[in-house]
C-alpha positions as CSV (number, residue, x, y, z in Angstrom):
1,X,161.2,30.4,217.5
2,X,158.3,30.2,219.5
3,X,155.6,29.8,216.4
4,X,158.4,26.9,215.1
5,X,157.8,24.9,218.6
6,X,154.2,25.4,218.5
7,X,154.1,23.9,214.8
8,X,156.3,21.1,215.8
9,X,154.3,20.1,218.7
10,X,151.1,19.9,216.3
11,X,152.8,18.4,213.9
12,X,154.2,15.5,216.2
13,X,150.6,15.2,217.7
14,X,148.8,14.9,214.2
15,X,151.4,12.2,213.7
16,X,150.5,10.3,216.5
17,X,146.8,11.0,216.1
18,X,147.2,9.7,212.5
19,X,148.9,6.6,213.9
20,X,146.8,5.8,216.4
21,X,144.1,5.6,213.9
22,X,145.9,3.4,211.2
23,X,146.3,0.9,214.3
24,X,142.5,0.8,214.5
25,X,141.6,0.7,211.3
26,X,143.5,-2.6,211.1
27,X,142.4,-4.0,214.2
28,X,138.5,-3.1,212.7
29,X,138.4,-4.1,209.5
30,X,138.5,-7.9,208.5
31,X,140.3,-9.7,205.9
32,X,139.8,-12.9,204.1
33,X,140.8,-16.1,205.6
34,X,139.1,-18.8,203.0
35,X,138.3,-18.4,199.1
36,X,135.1,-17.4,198.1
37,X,132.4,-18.9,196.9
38,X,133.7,-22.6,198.0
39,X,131.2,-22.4,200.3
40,X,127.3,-22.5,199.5
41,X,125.2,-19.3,200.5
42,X,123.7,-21.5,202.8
43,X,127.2,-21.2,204.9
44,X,126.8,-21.3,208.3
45,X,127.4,-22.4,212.5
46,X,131.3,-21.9,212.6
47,X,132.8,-23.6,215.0
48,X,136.6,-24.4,216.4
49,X,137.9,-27.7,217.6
50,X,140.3,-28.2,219.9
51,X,143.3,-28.8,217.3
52,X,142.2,-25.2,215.9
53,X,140.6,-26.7,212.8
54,X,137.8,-25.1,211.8
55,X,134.1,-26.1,210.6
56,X,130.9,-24.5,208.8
57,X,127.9,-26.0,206.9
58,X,127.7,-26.1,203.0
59,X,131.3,-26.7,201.6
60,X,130.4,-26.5,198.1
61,X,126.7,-27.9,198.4
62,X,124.1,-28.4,200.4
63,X,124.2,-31.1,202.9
64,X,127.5,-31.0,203.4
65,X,130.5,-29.8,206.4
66,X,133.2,-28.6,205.9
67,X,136.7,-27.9,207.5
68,X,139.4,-25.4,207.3
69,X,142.9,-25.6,208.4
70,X,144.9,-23.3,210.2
71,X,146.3,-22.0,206.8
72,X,142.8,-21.3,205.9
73,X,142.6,-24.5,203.2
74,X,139.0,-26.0,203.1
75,X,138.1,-29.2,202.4
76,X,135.2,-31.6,203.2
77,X,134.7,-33.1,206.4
78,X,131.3,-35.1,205.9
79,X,128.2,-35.3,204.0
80,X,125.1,-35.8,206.4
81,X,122.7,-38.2,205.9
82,X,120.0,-37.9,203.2
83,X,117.8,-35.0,203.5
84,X,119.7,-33.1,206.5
85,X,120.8,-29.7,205.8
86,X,122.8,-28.1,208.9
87,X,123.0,-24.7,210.3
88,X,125.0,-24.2,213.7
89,X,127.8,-26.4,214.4
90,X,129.2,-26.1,218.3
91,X,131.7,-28.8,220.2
92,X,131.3,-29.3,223.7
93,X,134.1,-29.8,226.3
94,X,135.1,-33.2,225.1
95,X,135.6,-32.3,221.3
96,X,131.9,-34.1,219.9
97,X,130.2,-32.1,217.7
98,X,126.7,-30.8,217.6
99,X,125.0,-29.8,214.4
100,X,121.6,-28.3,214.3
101,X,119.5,-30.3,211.4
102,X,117.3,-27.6,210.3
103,X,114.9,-29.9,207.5
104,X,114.1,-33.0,209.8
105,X,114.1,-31.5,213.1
106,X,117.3,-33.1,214.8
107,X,120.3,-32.4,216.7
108,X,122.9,-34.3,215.0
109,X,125.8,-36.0,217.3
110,X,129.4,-36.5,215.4
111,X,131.6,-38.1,218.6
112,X,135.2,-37.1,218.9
113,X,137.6,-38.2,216.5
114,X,134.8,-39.8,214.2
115,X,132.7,-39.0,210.9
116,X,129.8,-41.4,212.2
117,X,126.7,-38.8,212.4
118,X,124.0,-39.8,214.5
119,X,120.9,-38.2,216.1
120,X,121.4,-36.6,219.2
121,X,118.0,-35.3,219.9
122,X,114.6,-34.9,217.6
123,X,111.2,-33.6,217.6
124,X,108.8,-33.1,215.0
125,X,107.3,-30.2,216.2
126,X,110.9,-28.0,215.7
127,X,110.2,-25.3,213.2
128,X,113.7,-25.7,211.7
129,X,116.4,-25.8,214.4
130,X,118.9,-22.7,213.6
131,X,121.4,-22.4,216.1
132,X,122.8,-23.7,219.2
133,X,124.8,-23.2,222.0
134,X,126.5,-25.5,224.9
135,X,126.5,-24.6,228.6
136,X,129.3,-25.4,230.9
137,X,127.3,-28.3,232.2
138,X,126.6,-29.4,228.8
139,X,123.0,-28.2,228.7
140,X,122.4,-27.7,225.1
141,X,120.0,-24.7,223.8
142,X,118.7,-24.1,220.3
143,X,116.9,-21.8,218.7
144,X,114.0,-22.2,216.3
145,X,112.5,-19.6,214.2
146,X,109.5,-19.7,211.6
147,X,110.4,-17.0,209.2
148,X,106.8,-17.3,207.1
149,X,104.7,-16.8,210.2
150,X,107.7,-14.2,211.6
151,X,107.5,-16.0,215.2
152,X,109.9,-18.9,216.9
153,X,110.7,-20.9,219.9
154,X,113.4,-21.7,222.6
155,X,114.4,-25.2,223.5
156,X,116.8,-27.0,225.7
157,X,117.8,-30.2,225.8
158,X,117.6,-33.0,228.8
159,X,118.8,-36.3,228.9
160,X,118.9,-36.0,225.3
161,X,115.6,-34.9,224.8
162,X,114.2,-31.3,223.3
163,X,112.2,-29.5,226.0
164,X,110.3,-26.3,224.9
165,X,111.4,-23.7,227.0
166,X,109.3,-20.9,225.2
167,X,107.2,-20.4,222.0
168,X,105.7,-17.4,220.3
169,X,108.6,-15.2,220.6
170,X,110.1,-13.6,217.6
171,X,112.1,-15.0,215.5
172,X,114.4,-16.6,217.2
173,X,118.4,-16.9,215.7
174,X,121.5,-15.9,217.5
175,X,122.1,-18.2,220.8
176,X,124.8,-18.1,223.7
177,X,125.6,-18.7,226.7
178,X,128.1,-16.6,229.0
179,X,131.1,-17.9,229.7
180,X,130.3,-18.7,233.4
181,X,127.2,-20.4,232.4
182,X,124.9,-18.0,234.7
183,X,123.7,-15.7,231.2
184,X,121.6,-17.4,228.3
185,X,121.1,-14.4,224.9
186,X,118.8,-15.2,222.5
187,X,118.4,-12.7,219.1
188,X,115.3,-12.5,217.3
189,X,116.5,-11.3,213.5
190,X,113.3,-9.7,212.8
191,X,112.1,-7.8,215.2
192,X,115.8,-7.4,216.2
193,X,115.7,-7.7,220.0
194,X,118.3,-9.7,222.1
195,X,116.9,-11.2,225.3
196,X,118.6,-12.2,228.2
197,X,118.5,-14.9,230.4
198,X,119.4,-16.0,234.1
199,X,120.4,-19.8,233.8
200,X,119.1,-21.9,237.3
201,X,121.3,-25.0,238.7
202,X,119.2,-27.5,236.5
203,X,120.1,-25.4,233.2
204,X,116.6,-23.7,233.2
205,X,116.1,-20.5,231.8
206,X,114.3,-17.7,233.8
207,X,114.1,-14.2,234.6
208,X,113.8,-12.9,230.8
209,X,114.2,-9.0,230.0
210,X,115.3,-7.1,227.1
211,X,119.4,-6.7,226.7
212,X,119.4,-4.7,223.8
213,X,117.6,-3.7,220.9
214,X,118.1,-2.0,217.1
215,X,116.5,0.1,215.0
216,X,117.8,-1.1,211.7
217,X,119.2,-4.3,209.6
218,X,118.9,-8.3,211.1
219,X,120.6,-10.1,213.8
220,X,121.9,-13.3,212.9
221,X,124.8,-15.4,215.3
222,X,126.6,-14.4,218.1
223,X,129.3,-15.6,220.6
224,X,131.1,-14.1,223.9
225,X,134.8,-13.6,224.1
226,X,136.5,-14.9,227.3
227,X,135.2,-11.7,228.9
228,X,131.7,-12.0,228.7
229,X,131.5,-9.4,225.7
230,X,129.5,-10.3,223.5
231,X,129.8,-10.4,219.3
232,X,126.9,-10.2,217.0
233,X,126.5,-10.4,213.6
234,X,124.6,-7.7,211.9
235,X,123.3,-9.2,208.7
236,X,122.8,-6.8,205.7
237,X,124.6,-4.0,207.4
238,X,128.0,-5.8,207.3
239,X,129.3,-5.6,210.7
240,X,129.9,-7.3,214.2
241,X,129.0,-5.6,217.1
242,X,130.8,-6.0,220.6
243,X,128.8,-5.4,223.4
244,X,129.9,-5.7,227.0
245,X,128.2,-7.7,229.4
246,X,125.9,-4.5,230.9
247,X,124.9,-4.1,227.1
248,X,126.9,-1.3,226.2
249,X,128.6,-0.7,222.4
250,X,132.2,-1.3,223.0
251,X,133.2,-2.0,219.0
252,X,132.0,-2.3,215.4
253,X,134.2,-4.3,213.1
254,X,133.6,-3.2,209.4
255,X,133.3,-6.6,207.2
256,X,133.8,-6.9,203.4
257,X,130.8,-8.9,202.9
258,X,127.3,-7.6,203.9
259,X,125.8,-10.6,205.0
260,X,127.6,-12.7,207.8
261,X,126.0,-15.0,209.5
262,X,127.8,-16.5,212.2
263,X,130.7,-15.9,214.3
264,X,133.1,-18.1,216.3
265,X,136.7,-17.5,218.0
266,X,140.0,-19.6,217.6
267,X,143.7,-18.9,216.9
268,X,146.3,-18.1,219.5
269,X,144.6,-18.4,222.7
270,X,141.1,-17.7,220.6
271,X,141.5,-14.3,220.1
272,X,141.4,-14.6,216.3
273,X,137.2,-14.3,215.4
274,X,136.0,-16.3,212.2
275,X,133.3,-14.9,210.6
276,X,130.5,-16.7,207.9
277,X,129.5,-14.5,204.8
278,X,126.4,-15.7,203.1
279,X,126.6,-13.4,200.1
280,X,130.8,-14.5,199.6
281,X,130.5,-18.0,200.6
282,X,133.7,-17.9,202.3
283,X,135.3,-17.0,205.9
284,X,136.3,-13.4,206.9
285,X,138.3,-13.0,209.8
286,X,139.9,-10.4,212.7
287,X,141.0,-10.2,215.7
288,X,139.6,-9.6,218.9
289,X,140.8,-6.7,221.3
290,X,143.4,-8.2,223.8
């Protein structure tokens, strides 16, 4: 009688063990949300409005955005002018859209509830503006790598103009800014460091030091969660990595796709994370840990 408990009691706790892991697996692997391949390679700077729809670069060619219902339908949203080619797409707190222009060196500006694009902010001396993120006070920051020379540059915008915060890091990708707009992280893909930033009053960024860094595959985009945590894509390994706001590993979500490039966060009260997957030309997506 005795051996029978003992067996029943390990047999109800492998069951619940085996349970507990089918509940994670789901919660870290990813499934598809869009088709593949009607996307370019060149997909790219996902990004949520506030109706939910969702945007990337590249929707079927170069050139081009694209959006993506809530039932994961894509469709094209606008071609940019001649000879622009975008990369990171965010919308500030009034719904306009900001669109980094990585071939002639601009900020592109698509106001609320319009397809007009215009130039936000430009200067020639931009490597190729990659990505870009939006401060509560609207401070805009962008980074700017030069993959051939394996180097890049910081910049922030004021009064609608690009101001060089710092050149001759690495090369500069993934941008953010914490939630509370005190935190600025900045990835640099090759040499595969994320820096941190204290952000002063005037949007200013100071105090840099290491956050965290990696001994294998690239860093490409990243975003934080309501929380602070923060999501990063590693490119060629196939993952997104959650770290808290001291730096620590809190998650690893297993994609199909080896190559994402960008992340962003929508759905029910934006715990849903939308994922852009050079080598599929599509969206993956999960969901965030409530």
């Amino acid at each position: 009688m005795k051996n029978t408990i003992v067996f029943v009691v390990m047999l109800l706790g492998a069951m619940i063990l085996n349970s507990c892991n089918k509940k994670e697996k789901s919660i870290d692997n990813s499934t598809d949300f869009t088709k593949e391949h009607e996307f370019t390679k060149g997909i790219e700077g996902p990004a949520v409005d506030s109706k939910g729809n969702l945007y990337a670069v590249n929707f079927k060619e170069e050139g081009t955005i694209g959006i993506v219902n809530p039932k994961g339908e894509s469709s094209l949203f606008v071609k940019l002018p001649t000879g622009s080619i975008g990369n990171g797409i965010r919308f500030d707190a009034s719904d306009n859209m900001y669109i980094a222009d990585y071939t002639n060196h601009n900020i592109l500006y698509i106001k609320k509830n319009s397809k007009e694009v215009a130039v936000f902010a430009h200067d020639s001396t931009m490597n190729q503006p990659n990505d870009v993120a939006i401060s509560p006070n609207r401070t805009l920051y962008a980074s700017d790598p030069n993959w051939k020379n394996g180097t890049g540059n910081l910049w922030m915008t004021s009064n609608r103009k690009l101001v060089l915060v710092e050149k001759n890091m690495g090369t500069t990708n993934g941008i953010e800014v914490s939630p509370d707009g005190k935190k600025l992280y900045v990835n640099e893909s090759i040499q595969r460091n994320i820096w941190i930033y204290d952000i002063t009053d005037n949007g200013k960024p100071i105090n840099k030091r290491i956050f965290k860094t990696f001994k294998d595959f690239g860093l490409d985009g990243m975003r934080c969660d309501a929380k602070g945590n923060l999501y990063v894509c590693r490119y060629d390994k196939g993952t997104v990595l959650v770290l808290s706001p001291e730096g620590k590993e809190l998650r690893e979500v297993q994609l199909k796709g080896k190559k994402p490039t960008n992340i962003t966060f929508g759905g029910e009260n934006n715990t849903q994370c939308f994922v852009t997957m050079a080598d599929r030309g599509c969206f993956e997506t999960f969901f965030s840990q409530k």
